[in-house]
C-alpha positions as CSV (number, residue, x, y, z in Angstrom):
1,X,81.8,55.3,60.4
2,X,82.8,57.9,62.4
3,X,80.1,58.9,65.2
4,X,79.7,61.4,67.6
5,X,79.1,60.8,70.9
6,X,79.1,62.7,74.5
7,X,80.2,62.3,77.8
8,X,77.1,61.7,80.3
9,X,78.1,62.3,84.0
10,X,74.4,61.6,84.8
11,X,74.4,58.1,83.5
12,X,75.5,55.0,85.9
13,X,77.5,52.1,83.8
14,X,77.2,49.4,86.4
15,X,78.9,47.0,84.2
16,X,82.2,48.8,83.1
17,X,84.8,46.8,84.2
18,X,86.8,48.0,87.7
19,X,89.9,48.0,86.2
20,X,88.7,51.1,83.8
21,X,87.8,52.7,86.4
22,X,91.1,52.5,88.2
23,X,89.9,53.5,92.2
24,X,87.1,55.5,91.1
25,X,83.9,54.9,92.1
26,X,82.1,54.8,88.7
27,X,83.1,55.9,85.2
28,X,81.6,59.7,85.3
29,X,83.7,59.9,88.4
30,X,86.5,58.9,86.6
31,X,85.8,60.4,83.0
32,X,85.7,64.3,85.8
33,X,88.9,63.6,87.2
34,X,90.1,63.3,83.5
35,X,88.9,66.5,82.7
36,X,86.4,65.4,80.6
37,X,83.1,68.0,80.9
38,X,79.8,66.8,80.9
39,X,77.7,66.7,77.7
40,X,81.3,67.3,75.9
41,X,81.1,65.6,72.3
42,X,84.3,63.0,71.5
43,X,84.7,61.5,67.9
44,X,85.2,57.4,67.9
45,X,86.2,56.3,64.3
46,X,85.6,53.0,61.8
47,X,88.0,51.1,64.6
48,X,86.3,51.9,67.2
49,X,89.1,53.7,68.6
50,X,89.1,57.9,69.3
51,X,91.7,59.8,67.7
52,X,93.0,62.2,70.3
53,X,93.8,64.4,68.1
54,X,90.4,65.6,66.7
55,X,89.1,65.1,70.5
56,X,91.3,67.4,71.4
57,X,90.3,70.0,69.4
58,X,86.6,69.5,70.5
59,X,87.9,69.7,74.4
60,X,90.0,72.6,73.3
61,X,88.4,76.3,74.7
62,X,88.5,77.3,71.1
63,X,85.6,75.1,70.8
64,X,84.2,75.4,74.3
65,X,84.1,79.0,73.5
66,X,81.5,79.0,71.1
67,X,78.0,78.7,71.3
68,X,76.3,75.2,72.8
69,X,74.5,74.6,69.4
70,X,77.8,75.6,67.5
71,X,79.3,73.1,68.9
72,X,77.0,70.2,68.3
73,X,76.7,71.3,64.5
74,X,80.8,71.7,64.2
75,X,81.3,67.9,65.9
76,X,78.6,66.7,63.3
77,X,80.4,68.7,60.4
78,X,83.9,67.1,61.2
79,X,82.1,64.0,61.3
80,X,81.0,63.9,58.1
81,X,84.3,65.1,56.7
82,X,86.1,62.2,58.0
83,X,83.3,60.2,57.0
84,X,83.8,61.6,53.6
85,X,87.7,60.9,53.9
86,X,87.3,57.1,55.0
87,X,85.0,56.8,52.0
88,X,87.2,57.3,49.8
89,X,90.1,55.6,51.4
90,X,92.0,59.0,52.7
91,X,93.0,60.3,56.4
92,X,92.4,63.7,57.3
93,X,96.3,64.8,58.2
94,X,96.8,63.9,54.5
95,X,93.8,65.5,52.7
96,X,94.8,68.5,50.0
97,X,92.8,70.8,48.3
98,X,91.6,68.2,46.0
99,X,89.8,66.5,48.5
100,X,88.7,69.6,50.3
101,X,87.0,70.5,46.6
102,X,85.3,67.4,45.8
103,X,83.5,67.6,49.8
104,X,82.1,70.5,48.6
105,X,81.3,69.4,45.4
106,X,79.7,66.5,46.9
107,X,77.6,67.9,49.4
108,X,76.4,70.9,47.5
109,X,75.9,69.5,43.2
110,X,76.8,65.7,42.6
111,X,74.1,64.2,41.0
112,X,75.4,61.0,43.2
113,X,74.5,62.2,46.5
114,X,70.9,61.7,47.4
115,X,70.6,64.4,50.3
116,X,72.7,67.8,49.2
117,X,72.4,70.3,51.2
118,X,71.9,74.3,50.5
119,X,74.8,76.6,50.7
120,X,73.8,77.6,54.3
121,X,74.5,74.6,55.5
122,X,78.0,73.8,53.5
123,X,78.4,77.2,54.8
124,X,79.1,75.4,58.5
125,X,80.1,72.4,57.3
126,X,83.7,74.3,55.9
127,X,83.7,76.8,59.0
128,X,84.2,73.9,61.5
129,X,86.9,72.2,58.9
130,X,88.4,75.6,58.7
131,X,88.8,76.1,62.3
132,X,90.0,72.5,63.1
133,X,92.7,72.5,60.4
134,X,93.7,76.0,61.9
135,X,93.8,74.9,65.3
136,X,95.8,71.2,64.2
137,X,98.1,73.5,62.3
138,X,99.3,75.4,65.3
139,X,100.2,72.3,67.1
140,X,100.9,70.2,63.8
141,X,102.7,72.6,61.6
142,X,103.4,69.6,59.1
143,X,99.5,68.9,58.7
144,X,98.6,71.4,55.9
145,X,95.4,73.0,55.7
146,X,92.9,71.4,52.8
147,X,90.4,74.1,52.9
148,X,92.7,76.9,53.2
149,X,91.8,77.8,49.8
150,X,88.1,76.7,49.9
151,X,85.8,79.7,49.7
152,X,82.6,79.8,51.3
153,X,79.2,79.5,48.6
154,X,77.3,82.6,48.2
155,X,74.1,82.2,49.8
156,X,70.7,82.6,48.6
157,X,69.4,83.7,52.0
158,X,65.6,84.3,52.0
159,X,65.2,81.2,49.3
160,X,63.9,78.5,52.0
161,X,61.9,81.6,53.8
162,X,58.4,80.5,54.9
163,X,55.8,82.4,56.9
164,X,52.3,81.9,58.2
165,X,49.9,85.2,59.5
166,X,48.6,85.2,62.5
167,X,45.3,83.1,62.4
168,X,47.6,80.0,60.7
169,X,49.5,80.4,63.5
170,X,47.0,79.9,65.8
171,X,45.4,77.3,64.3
172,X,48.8,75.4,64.0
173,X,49.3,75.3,67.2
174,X,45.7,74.3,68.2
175,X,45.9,71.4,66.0
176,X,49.4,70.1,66.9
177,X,49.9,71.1,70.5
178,X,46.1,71.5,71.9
179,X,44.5,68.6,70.5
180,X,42.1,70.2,68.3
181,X,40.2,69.2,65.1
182,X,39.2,71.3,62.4
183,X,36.0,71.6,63.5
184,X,37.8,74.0,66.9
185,X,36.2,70.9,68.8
186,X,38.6,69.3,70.9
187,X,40.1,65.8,70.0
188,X,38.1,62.9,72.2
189,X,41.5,60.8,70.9
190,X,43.6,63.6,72.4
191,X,46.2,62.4,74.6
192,X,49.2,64.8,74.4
193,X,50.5,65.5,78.3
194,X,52.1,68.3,77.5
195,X,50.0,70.6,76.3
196,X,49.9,73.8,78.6
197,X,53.9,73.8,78.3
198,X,54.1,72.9,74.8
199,X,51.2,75.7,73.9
200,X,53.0,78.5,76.1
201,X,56.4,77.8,74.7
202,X,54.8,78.2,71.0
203,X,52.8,81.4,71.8
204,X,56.8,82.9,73.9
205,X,58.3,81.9,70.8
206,X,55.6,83.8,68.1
207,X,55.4,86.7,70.6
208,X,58.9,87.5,71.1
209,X,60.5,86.4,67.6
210,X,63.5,84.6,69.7
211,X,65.3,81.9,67.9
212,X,64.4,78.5,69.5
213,X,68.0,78.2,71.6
214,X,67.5,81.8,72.7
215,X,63.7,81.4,74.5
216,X,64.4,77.7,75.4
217,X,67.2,79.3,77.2
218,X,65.6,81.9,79.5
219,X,65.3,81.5,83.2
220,X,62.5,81.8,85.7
221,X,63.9,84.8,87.4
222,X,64.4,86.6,84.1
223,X,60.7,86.5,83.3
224,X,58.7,90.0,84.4
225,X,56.0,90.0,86.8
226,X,52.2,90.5,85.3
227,X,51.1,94.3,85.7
228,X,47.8,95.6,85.4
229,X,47.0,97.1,82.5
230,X,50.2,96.7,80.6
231,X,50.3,95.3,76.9
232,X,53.9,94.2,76.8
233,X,57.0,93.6,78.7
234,X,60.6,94.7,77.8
235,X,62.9,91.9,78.7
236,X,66.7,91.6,77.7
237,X,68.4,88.4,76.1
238,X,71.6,87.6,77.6
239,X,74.5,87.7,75.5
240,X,75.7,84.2,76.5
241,X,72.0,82.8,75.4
242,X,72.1,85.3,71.8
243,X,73.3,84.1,68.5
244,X,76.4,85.5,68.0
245,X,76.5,87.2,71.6
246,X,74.2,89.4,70.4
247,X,72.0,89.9,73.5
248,X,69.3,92.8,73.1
249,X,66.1,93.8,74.0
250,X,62.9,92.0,73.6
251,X,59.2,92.0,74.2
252,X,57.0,89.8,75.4
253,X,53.4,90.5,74.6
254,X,50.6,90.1,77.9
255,X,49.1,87.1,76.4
256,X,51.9,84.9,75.6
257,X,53.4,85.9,79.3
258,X,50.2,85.2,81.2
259,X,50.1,81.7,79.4
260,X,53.6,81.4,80.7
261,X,53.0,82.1,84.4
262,X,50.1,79.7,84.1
263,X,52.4,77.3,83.2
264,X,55.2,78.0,85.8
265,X,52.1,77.8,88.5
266,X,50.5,75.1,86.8
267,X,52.3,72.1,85.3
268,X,55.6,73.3,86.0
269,X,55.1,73.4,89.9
270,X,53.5,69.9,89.6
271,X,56.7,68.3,88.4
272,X,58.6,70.3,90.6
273,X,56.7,69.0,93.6
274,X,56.9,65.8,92.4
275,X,61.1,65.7,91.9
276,X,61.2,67.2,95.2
277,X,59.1,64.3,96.9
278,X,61.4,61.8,94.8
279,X,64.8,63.1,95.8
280,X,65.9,63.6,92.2
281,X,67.4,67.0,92.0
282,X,70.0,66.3,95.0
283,X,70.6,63.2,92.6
284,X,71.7,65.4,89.6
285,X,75.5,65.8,89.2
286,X,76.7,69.1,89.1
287,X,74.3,70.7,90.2
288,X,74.7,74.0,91.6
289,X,72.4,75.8,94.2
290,X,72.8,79.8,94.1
291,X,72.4,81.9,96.9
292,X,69.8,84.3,98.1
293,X,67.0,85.1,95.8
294,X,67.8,85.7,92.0
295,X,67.0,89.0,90.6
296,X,66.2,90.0,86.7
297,X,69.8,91.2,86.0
298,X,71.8,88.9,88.4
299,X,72.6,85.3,90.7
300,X,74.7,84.7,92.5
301,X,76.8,81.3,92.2
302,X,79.4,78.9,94.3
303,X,83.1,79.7,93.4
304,X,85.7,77.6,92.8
305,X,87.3,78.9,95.8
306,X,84.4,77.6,98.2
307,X,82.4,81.0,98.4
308,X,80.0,83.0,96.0
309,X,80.0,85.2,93.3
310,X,77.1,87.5,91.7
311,X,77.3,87.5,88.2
312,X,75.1,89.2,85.3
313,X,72.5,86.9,83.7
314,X,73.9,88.3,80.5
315,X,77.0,86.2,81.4
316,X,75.3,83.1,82.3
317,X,75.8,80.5,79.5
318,X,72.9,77.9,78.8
319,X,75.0,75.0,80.0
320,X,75.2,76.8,83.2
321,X,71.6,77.6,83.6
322,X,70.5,74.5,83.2
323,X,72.6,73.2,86.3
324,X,71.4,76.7,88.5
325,X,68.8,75.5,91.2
326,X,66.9,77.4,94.5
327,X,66.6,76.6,98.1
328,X,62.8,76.9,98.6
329,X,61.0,75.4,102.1
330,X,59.7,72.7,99.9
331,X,63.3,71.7,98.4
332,X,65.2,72.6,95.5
333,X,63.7,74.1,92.6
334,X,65.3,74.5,88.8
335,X,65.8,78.0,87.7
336,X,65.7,77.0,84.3
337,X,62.0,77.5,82.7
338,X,60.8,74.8,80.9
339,X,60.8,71.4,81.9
340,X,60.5,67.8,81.1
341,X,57.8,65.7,82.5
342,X,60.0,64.5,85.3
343,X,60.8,68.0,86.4
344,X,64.5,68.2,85.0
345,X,65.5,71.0,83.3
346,X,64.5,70.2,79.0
347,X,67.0,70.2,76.9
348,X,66.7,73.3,74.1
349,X,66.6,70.4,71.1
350,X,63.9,68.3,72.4
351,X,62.1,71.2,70.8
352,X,62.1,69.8,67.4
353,X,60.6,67.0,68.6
354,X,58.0,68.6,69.7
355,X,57.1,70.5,66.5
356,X,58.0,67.1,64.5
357,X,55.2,65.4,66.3
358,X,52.8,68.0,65.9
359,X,53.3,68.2,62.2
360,X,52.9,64.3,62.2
361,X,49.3,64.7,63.7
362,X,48.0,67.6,61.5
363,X,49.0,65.6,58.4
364,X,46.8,62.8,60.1
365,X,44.2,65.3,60.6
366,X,44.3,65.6,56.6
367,X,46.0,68.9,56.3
368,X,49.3,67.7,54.4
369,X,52.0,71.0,53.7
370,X,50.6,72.6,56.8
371,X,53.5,72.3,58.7
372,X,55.9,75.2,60.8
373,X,59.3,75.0,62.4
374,X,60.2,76.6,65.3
375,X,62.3,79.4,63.1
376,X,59.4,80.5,61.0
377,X,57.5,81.7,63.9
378,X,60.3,84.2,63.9
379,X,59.9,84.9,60.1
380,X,56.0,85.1,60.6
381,X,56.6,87.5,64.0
382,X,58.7,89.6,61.6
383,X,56.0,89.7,59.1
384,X,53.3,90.8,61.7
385,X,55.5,93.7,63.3
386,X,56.2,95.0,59.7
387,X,52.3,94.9,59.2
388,X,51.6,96.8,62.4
389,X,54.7,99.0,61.5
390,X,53.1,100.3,58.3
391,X,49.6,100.5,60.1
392,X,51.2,102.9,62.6
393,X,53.4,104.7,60.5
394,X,51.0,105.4,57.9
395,X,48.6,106.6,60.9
396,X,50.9,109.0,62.3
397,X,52.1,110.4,59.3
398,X,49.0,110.8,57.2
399,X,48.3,114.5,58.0
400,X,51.8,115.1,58.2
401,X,53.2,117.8,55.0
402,X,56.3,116.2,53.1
403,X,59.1,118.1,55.0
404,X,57.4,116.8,58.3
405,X,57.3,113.0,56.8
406,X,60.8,113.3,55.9
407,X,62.3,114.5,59.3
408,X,59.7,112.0,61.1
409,X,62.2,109.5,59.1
410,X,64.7,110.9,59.6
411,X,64.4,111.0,63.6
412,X,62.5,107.3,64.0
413,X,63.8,105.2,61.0
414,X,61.8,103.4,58.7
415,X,59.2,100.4,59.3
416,X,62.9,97.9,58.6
417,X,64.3,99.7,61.1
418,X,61.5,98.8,63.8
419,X,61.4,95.9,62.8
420,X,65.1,95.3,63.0
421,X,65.1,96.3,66.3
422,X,62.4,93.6,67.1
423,X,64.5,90.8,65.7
424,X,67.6,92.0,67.7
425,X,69.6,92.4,63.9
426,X,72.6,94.5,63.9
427,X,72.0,95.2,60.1
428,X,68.9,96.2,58.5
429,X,69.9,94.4,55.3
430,X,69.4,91.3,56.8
431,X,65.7,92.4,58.1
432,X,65.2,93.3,54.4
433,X,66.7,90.3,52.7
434,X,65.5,87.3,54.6
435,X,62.9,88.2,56.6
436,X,60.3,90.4,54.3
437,X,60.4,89.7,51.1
438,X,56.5,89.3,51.0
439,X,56.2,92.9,51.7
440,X,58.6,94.3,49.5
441,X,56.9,92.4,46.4
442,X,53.8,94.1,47.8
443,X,55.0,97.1,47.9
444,X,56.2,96.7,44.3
445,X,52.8,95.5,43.3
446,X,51.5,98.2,44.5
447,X,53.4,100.8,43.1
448,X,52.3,98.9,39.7
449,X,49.1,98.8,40.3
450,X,49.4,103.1,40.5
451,X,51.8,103.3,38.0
452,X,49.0,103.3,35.0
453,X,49.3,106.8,33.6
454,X,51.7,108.6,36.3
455,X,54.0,111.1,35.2
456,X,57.2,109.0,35.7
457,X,59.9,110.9,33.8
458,X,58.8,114.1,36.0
459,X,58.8,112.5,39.6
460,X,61.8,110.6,39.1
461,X,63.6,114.2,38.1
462,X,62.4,115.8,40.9
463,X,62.7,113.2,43.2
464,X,66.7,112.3,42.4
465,X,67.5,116.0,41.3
466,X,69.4,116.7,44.4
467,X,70.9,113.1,44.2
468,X,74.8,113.1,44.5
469,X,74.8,109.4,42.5
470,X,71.9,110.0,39.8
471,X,72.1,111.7,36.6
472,X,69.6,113.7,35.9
473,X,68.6,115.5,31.7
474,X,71.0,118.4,31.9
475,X,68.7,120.7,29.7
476,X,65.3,119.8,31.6
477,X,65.9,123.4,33.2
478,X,65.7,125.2,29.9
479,X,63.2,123.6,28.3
């Protein structure tokens, strides 16, 4: 088969033979002076051999270009095209459009394939064949494009949609991540190390509504200092960190960054202290050590050119951050926020892990189908903010006349639109579509449920009678 696999500049290979090596030291020394970046993904195929075609393309800036997590997921789609292509005795330069159309056909329908997949993820399975075959093609011109005529699926976003209210949310991560039982009593089997990080990660992720990548990605200095009396704190997502370079505003409620800042002066100093005493950060390849003291909206970093440069953190990409470290009396110190046990800086996808073992326990607690990934905290923050938006809005506006609702509206936006802005969405529609449709079947309910004997021939006339698109009974006037 055809695997994916990354360089590892941190890993020794004692035993690779010398003359690999030429007069380098060691293979990462060698695999550096090739060019070859750390944690950069390389195809090997059924031979064992790489093609240096398709390695190319994952080196190429195209690809280094796009998000960290885009890249893993491309290198795994191309995979399992070729896969697909060696399966049925084919080699990508000569795959057509047949070919192209029976991948799709096969991940998405055939009754042969025991794992399809949903449209959204098809949908980045053909965008990272799409974008190879484009890039081949301009340094291939004789390597036609299979999925040039390929058209992505129509999505039924919203169908997979899960949410849990506040008090499941809480008890979720009480079970999994604090070593409760049912009872609220605490588990006397209990043996999770991790808990004050894992707990405060959970409660930054609900609180905020960040994807996973985004909050795993946030550094020390970007947090906000604790102020009295203050309910929440405005932060700002880098664009680098941001799906789709989207950065925006956020907000961080008091709670979740208090358990935060007990964890940075709790556990997290712990295994910082103990690195230090161990030597194992000046052991880290490519490790970089800023200058000065990093601000909320800037560090400043080593040049190429031997000296330092301040940049934005909006410009800081998460591969970077993760190699960004502090001078401090007792050593050096990861500006990175959460770390592993040993003190290194965690990589964003030992996340899953984390919620995969806590769904393990609570179905050993006997709660089977309660379980939560890390992106329905972000549905379930949606849900709450749209709950508190109606709360509020409904509040305000209750003694307000109709012309007064209307230009409140008007000048505010709607409950989507707050709640859009929360998610850091530049469309409303996808708010509406993905996020929410609890509440607009409620809403629908209830406008049912008051529908039983309301005069709905005359509010619909007077409501759409100024309306440009809707036809209203032309003689209504002189009846």
């Amino acid at each position: 088969m055809w695997r994916v696999f990354q360089y590892d500049h941190e890993r020794l290979w004692p035993d690779v033979p010398f003359k690999l090596s030429g007069d380098r030291p060691d293979l990462a020394t060698w695999a550096r002076d090739m060019g070859m970046r750390n944690r950069q993904r390389f195809l090997i195929g059924p031979s064992g051999y790489p093609d240096l075609r398709v390695n190319a393309f994952l080196a190429s800036p195209r690809m280094r270009s796009l998000a960290e997590t885009t890249q893993r997921d491309y290198a795994h789609s191309l995979a399992l095209w070729l896969n697909f292509l060696h399966a049925t005795d084919q080699i990508w330069w000569e795959a057509g459009e047949d070919d192209a159309e029976e991948f799709k056909f096969w991940r998405l329908t055939d009754p042969q394939n025991d794992q399809p997949v949903g449209t959204s993820a098809f949908s980045k399975d053909l965008a990272a064949c799409k974008k190879f075959y484009t890039w081949i093609g301009g340094r291939y011109p004789a390597v036609a494009d299979p999925f040039a005529q390929v058209s992505f699926p129509v999505a039924r976003r919203g169908a997979d949609v899960k949410w849990l209210d506040p008090a499941a949310v809480a008890r979720w991560r009480d079970l999994g991540l604090r070593g409760r039982l049912p009872s609220g009593r605490r588990d006397r089997s209990w043996r999770g190390r991790h808990e004050q990080r894992d707990a405060a990660f959970v409660d930054g992720l609900y609180g905020t509504g960040l994807r996973l990548t985004e909050w795993a990605s946030v550094t020390l200095p970007e947090l906000p200092a604790l102020e009295f009396g203050r309910g929440y704190y405005r932060c700002e997502l880098a664009d680098m960190c941001a799906k789709g370079g989207n950065g925006h505003s956020y907000w961080i409620p008091r709670a979740a960054l208090t358990a935060v800042r007990a964890y940075t002066e709790g556990v997290r100093a712990r295994a910082v202290r103990q690195a230090q005493a161990a030597g194992r950060y000046e052991r880290l390849p490519g490790i970089q050590v800023v200058a000065g003291e990093p601000s909320r909206g800037s560090v400043t970093v080593p040049n190429r050119a031997g000296g330092t440069a301040t940049r934005p953190w909006a410009l800081v990409r998460p591969i970077q951050r993760r190699t960004l470290f502090r001078s401090t009396p007792a050593g050096l110190e990861p500006l990175w926020l959460w770390l592993n046990e040993d003190g290194t800086p965690r990589d964003p996808h030992g996340w899953h892990h984390t919620f995969e073992a806590a769904n393990r326990r609570i179905a050993g607690l006997g709660l089977d189908g309660f379980t939560c990934t890390p992106h329905m905290h972000r549905h379930s923050f949606a849900l709450r903010w749209f709950s508190i938006g109606k709360l509020v809005r409904g509040h305000q506006m209750a003694n307000l006349t109709e012309d007064q609702t209307n230009d409140f509206c008007d000048q505010f936006g709607d409950t989507w639109h707050l709640v859009q802005t929360m998610l850091g969405h530049k469309r409303v529609e996808t708010t509406k579509d993905v996020y929410l449709e609890p509440f607009r079947r409620l809403e629908v309910e209830q406008l049912l449920a008051h529908s039983e004997g309301f005069p709905v021939a005359r509010f619909m006339a007077e409501a759409f009678a100024s309306h440009p698109r809707v036809r209203t009974d032309p003689l209504a006037g002189a009846q």
